[in-house]
C-alpha positions in Angstrom: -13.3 34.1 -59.7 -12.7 31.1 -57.8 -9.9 29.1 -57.4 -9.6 25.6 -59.6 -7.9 23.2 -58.2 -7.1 19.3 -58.9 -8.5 17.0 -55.7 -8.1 14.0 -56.5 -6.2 11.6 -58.9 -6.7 8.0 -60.5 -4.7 6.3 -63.6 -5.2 2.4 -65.0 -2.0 1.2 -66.7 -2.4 -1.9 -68.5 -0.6 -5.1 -67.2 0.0 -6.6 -70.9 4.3 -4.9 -71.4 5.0 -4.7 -74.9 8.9 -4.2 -75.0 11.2 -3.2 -78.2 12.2 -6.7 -79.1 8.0 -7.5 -79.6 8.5 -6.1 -82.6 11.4 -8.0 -84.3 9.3 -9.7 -86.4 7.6 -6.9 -87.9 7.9 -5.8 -91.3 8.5 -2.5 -91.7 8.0 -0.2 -95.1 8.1 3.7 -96.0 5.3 5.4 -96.9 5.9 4.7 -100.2 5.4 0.8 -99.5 9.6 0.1 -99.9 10.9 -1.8 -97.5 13.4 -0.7 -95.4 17.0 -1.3 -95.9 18.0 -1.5 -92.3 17.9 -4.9 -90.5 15.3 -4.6 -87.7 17.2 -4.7 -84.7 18.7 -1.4 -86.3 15.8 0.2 -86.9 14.3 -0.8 -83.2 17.8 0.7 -81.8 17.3 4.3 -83.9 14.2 4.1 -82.6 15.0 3.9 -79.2 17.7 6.8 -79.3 15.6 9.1 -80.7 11.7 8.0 -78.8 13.6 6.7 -75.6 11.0 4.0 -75.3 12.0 1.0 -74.0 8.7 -0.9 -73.7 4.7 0.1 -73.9 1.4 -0.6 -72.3 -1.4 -2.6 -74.3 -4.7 -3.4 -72.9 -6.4 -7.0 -72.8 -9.0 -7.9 -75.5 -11.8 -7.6 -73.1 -11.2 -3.8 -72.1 -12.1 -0.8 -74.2 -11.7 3.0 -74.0 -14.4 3.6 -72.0 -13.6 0.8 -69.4 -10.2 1.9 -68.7 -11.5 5.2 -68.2 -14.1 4.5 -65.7 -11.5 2.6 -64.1 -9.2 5.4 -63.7 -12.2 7.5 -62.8 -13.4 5.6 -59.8 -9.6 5.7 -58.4 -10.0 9.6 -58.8 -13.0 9.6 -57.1 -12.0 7.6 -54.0 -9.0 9.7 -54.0 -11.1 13.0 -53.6 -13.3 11.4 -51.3 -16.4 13.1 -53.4 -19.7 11.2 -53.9 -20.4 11.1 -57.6 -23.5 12.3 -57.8 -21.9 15.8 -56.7 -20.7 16.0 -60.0 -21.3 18.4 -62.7 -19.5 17.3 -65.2 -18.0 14.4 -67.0 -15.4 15.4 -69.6 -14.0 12.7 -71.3 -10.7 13.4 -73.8 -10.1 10.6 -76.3 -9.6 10.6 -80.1 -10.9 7.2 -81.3 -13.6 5.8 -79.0 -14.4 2.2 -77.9 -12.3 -0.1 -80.8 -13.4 -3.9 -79.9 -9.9 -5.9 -80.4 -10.0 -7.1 -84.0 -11.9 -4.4 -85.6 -11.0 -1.2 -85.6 -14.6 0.0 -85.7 -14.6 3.3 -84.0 -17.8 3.2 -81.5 -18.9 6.7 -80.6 -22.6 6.1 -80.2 -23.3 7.1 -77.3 -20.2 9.4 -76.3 -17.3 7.8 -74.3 -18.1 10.2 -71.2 -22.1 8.8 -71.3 -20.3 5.5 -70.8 -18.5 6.4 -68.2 -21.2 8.3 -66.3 -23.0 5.3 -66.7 -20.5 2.5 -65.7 -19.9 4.8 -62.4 -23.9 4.4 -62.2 -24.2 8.1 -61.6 -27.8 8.7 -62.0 -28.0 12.5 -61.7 -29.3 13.3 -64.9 -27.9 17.4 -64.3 -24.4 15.7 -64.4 -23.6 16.7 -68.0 -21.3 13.9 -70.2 -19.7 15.2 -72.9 -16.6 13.6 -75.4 -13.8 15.8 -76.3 -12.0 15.5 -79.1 -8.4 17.8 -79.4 -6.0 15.6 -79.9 -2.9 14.8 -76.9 -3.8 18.2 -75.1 -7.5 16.9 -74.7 -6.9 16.2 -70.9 -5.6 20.0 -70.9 -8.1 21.5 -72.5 -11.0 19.6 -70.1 -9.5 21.2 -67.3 -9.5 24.5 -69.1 -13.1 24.0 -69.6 -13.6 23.0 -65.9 -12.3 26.4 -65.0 -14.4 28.2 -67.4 -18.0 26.4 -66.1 -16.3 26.2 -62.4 -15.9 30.2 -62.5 -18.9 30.9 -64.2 -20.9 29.4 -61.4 -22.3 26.8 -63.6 -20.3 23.9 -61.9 -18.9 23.1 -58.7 -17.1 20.3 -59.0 -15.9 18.3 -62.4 -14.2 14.8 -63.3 -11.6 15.1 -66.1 -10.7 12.0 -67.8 -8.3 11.5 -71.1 -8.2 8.0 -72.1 -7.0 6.1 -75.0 -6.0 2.6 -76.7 -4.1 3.6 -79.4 -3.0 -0.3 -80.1 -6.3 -1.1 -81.4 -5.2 2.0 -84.7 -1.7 1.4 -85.1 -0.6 0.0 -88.7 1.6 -3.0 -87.6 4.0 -2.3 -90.9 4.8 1.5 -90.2 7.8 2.3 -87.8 6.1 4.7 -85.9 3.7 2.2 -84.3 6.6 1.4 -82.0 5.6 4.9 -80.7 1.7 4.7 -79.5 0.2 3.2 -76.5 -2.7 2.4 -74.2 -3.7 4.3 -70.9 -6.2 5.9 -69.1 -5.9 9.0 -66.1 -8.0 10.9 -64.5 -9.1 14.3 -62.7 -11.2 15.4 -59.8 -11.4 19.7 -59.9 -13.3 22.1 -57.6 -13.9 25.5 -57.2 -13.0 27.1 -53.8 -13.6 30.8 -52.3 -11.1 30.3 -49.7 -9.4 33.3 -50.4 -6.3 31.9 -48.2 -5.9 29.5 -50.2 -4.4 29.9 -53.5 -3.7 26.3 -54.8 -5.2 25.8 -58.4 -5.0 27.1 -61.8 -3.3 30.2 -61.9 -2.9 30.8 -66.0 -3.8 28.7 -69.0 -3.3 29.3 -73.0 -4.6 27.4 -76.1 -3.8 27.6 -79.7 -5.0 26.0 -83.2 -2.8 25.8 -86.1 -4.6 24.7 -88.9 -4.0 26.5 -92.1 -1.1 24.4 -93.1 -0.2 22.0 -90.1 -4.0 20.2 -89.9 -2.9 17.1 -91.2 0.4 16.8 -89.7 -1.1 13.5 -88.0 -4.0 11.5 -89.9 -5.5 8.3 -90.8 -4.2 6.3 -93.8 -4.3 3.0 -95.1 -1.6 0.7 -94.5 2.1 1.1 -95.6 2.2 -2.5 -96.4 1.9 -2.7 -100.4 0.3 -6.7 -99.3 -2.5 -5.2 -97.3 -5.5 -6.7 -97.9 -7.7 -3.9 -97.4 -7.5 0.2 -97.4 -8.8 0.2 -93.2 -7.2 3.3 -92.1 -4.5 4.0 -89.0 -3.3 6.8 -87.0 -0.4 7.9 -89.5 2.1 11.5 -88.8 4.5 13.4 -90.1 6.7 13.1 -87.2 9.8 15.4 -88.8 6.9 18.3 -89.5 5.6 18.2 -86.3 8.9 18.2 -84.3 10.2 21.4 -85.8 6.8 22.7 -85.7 6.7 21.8 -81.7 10.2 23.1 -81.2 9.0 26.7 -82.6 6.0 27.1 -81.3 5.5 25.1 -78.2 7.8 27.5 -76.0 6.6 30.3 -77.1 3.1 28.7 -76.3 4.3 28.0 -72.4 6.0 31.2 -72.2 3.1 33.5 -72.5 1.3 30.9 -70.2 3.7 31.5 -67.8 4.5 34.9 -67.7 0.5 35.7 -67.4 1.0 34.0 -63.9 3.2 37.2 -62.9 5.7 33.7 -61.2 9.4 34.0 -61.2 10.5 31.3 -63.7 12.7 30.3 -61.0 10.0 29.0 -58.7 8.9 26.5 -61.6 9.3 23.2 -59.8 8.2 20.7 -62.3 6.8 20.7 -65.8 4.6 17.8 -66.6 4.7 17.5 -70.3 3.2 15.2 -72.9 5.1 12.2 -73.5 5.0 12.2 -76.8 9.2 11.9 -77.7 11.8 12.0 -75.4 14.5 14.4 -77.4 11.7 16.3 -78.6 10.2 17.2 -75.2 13.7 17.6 -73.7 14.2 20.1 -76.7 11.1 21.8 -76.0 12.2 22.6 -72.3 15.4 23.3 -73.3 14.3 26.2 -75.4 11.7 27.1 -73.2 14.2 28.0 -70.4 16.3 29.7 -73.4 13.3 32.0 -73.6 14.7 33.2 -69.9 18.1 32.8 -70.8 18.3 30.1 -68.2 19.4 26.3 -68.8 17.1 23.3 -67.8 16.5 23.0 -64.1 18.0 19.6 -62.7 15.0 17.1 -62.4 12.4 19.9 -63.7 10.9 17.3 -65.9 9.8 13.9 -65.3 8.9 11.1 -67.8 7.1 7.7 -67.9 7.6 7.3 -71.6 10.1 4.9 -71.7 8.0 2.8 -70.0 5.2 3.6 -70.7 5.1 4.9 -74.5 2.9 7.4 -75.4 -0.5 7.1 -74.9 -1.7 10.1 -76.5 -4.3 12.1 -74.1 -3.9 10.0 -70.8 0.0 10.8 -70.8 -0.1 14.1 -68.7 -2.9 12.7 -66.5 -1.4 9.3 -65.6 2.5 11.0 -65.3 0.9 13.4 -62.5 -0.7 10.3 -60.9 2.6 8.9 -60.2 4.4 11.4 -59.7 2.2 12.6 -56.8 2.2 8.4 -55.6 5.8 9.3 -54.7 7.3 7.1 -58.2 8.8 9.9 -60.2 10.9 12.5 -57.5 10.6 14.2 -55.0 7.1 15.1 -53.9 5.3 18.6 -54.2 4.8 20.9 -51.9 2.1 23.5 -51.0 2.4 26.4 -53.2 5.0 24.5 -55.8 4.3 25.8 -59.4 4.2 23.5 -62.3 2.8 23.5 -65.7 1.2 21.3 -67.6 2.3 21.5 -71.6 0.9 19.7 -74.6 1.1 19.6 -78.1 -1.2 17.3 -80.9 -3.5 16.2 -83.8 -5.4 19.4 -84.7 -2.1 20.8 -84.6 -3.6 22.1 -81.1 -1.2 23.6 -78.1 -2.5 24.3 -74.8 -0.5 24.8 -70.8 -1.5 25.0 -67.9 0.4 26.9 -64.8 -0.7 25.5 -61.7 0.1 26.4 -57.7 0.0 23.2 -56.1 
């Protein structure tokens, strides 16, 4: 087998900032269409204790899914200093498609990744495009499958993309809108034989659980009881899935881990989905717990309080800064990190990766 490695790196982060106070005027109601009994501001303050999202990134009307992720594409490219038409693949994570503002129309026809391909104007037609759809650990799972295809000998070299714009499916009268985001990052992997070098993906796990925990995040109508319509929007069952992340996402990274044979002391970062501030720090807590160890000092960092959580492009994006120099201390050759994510499906997938 070769070794899989990540090149190059691109993000787009929208300019529009959506901050806490946006959504004063919102009206807020329960599932079962009651209104809340908490004033606003109190509910926007809860909110930020638990999320620890401060503001969020929105894109402008004229920008869809696909743009944003050709955007961050081309910046991967340039970054890798690869000519497009090397590639062999275009994998493109997302969930909802191109959304035009105003309609909430998911567009899927052609995929996202043809889009892409063809906004880039790669013209090699062997360059396969394909959509994947797995929830926040998409981006995860594309570089899984870049490995696979990459040490199979069917692929050289592959652009992984996970894009969303979550604001275009979020029900302005549910709480947990507050939550979601826009954003779009991006991947360059290739193989190498270089058997000095040993930079790249070292171990990598995945799991489904669907017999009970499916629908633990799903489309509904509006919790408004004056909607005027039964449209549906990206809904969860945010106290299911937090226990359900805190029991079996360690575990998950664990045996990801330890398949790398690596110290758990020589873990220098874990890049984690942004998905909930207290619930990430909880799932590292009892990750290092696993060891008997307490949470490194700087182990993790996060851009969701500025950033919110933009489902699939949070890992990709948070790597892209963090290797700019605008989240710590840089990496070094042969650092280990992991990458860690948890979403719809419910779906689980890491990553441990020699840098």
């Amino acid at each position: 087998m070769q070794n899989v490695k990540i090149t190059g790196v691109g993000s787009y982060i929208p300019s529009t900032v959506i901050k806490n106070d946006d959504f004063l005027d919102n009206k807020f109601f329960t599932p079962s269409e009651a209104k809340y009994e908490s004033v606003q501001s109190e509910i926007i303050k809860k909110f930020k204790d638990i999320t620890g999202i401060e503001e969020r990134r929105y894109v402008d009307k004229s920008k869809n899914t696909s743009d944003i992720a050709a955007i961050a594409a081309q910046k991967a490219i340039e970054h890798a200093k690869i000519d497009p038409e090397t590639l062999d693949y275009v994998i493109v994570a997302h969930n909802y498609g191109d959304i035009q503002d105003g309609t909430q129309q998911s567009d899927m026809v052609p995929n996202i990744a043809a889009r892409v391909k063809s906004i880039l104007k790669i013209k090699n037609p062997s360059c396969v495009a394909y959509d994947l759809i797995f929830g926040c650990p998409g981006w995860i799972e594309g570089c899984i499958h870049s490995k696979s295809f990459i040490d199979s000998g069917i692929a050289k070299r592959t652009l992984v993309i996970g894009a969303e714009t979550l604001s275009r499916v979020v029900d302005p009268h549910d709480r947990d809108s507050m939550i979601y985001a826009d954003g779009a990052g991006a991947t360059i992997l290739e193989g190498s034989k270089d058997t000095a070098d040993t930079s790249g993906i070292l171990t990598h796990k995945t799991a489904s659980f669907t017999y009970k925990e499916s629908k633990y995040i799903f489309f509904n109508k509006s919790y408004s009881p004056e909607r005027y319509d039964d449209r549906g929007y990206i809904k969860m069952h945010g106290r299911r899935i937090y226990n359900f992340a805190l029991t079996e996402v360690p575990k998950a990274m664990k045996a990801c881990f330890d398949e790398s044979k690596e110290d758990i002391s020589n873990l220098k970062r874990i890049f984690i989905h942004q998905a909930n501030e207290k619930m990430d720090e909880a799932i590292v807590r009892d990750f290092f717990k696993l060891y008997g160890k307490e949470v490194p000092e700087d182990v993790m960092p996060m851009s969701i309080n500025k950033l919110g959580n933009s489902s699939v492009a949070t890992i990709p994006t948070l790597f892209n800064l963090y290797m700019n120099g605008d989240y710590g201390e840089p990496l070094k050759k042969g650092d280990i990190v992991m990458f860690a994510s948890i979403g719809a499906g419910m779906n689980i997938n890491a990553i441990t990766y020699r840098t």
